[in-house]
ZAMARGU-4260 file (C-alpha; in steps of 0.2 Angstrom, whole numbers, plus 5000, padded with zeros to 4 digits):
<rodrens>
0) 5031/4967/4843 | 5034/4975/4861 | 5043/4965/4875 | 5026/4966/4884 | 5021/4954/4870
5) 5031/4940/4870 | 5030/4935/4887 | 5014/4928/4895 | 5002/4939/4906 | 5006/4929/4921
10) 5021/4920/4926 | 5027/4908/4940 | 5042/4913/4950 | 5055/4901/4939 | 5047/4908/4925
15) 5051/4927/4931 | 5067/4924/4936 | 5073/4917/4921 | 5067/4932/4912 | 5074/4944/4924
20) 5090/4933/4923 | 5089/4930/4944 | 5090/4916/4954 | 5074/4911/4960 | 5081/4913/4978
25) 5084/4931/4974 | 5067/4932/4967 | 5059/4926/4982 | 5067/4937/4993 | 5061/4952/4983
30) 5044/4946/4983 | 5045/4942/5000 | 5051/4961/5005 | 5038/4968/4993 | 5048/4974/4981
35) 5040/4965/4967 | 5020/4966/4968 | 5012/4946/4963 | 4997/4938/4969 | 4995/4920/4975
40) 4986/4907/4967 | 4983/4891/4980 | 5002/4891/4986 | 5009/4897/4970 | 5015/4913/4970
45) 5011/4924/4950 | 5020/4940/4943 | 5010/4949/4932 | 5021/4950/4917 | 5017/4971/4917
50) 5022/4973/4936 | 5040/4961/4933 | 5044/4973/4916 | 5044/4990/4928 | 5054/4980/4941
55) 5067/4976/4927 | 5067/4992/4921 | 5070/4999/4941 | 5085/4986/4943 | 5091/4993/4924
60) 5092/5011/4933 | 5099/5007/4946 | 5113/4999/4940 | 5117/5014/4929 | 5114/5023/4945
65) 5129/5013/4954 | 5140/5011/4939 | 5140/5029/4936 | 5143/5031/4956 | 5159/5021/4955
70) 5165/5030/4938 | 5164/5046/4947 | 5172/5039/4961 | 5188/5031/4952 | 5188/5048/4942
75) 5189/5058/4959 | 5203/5046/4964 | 5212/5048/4947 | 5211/5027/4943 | 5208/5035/4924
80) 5193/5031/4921
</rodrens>
């Protein structure tokens, strides 16, 4: 089974942020700044399940992104690592 198939089509904000592992404030925000594509539904705002999977996986890169960036960094400044 995929991760695509253990989570519901659709999900509420609460709903994606606890599977993103965010806050729901942080969520918002991304929403808001159209980071994260969702649709409204009466005054609710929905993630699609397939949109918030290629968000996570952007956030994963660019964590490696900066991590990798500070390791190059503490490397060029001889901190050993």
């Amino acid at each position: 089974m995929s991760t695509s198939d253990s989570i519901k089509p659709i999900l509420s904000e609460r709903e994606a942020a606890a599977f993103l592992i965010v806050s729901t404030a942080f969520l918002v925000k991304q929403l808001e700044n159209g980071k994260l594509p969702h649709c409204k539904m009466g005054r609710h705002r929905r993630i699609e399940s397939e949109k918030l999977l290629e968000f996570k996986q952007s956030m994963l890169r660019d964590t490696e992104e900066a991590l990798q960036t500070l390791a190059t960094q503490a490397q060029e400044l001889g901190f050993g690592y």
